[in-house]
C-alpha positions as CSV (number, residue, x, y, z in Angstrom):
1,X,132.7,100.1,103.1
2,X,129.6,99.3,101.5
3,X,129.7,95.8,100.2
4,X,127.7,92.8,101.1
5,X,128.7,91.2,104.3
6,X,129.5,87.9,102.9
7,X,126.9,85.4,104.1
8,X,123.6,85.9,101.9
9,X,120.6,82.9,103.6
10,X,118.2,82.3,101.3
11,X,114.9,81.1,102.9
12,X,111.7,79.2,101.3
13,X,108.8,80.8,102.2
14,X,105.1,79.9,102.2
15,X,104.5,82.5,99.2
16,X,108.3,82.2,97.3
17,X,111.5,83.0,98.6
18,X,113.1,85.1,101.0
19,X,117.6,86.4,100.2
20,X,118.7,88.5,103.9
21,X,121.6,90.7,102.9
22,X,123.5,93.1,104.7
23,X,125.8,96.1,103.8
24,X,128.9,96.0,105.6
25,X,128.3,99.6,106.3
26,X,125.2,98.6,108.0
27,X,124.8,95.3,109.6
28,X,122.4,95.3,112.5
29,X,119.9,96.3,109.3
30,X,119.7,93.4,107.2
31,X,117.6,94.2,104.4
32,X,114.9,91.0,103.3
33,X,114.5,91.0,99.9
34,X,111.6,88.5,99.2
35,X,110.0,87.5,95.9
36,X,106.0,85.7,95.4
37,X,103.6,85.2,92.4
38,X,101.1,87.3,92.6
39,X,98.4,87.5,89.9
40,X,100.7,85.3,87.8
41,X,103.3,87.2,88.0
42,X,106.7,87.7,90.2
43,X,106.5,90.2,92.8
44,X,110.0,91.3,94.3
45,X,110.2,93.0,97.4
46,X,112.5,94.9,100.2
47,X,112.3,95.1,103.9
48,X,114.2,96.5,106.7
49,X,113.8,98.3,109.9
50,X,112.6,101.8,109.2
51,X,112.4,103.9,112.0
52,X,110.5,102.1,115.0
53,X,109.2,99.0,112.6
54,X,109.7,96.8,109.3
55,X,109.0,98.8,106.5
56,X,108.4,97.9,102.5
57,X,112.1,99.8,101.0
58,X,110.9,101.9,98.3
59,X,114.2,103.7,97.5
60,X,118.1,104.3,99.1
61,X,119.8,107.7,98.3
62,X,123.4,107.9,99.0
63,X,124.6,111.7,98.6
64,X,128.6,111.4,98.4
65,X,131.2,113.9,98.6
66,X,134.7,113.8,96.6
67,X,136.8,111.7,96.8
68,X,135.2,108.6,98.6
69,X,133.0,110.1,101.4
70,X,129.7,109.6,102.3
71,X,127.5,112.0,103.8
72,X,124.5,110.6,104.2
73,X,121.6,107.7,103.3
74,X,118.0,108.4,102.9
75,X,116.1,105.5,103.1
76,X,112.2,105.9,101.8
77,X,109.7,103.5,102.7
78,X,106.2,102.4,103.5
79,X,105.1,101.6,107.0
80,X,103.3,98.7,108.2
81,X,100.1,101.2,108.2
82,X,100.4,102.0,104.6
83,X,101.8,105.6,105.4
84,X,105.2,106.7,103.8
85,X,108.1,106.7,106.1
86,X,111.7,107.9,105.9
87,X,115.3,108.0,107.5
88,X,118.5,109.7,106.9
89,X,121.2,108.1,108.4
90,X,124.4,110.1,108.8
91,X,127.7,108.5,109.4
């Protein structure tokens, strides 16, 4: 199942705004979508745990199988030290 558990907190932050959601598939990873001006301009923004730390979500790949299986998630990110990081996450 990979809807949104049904509590979504939205947060005011120093710098904008902070939603936590969670996939029901997955919910000891909440994933912390914030949003800030920067430059003038909105900045939107993912986090979750990747790996051993928080991590900056650049991209989820779901690779399915007929009829309504799922194999496996890749998650792609960047670490706290700027360096790309990446999971795969079988069920």
């Amino acid at each position: 199942m990979y809807g949104l558990e049904d509590s979504q907190p939205v947060e005011a932050t120093a710098e904008g705004w902070r939603v936590r959601v969670s996939l029901k598939a997955f919910p000891s990873r909440p994933i912390d979508i914030t949003t800030a001006r920067v430059d003038g301009k909105c900045q939107v923004q993912a986090w979750t745990k990747l790996g051993n730390s928080v991590s900056r979500l650049e991209h989820v790949f779901v690779k399915t199988s007929w009829p309504f299986t799922v194999d496996f998630v890749r998650l792609d990110g960047v670490g706290p030290d700027g360096q790309p990081v990446h999971e795969l996450i079988r069920q």
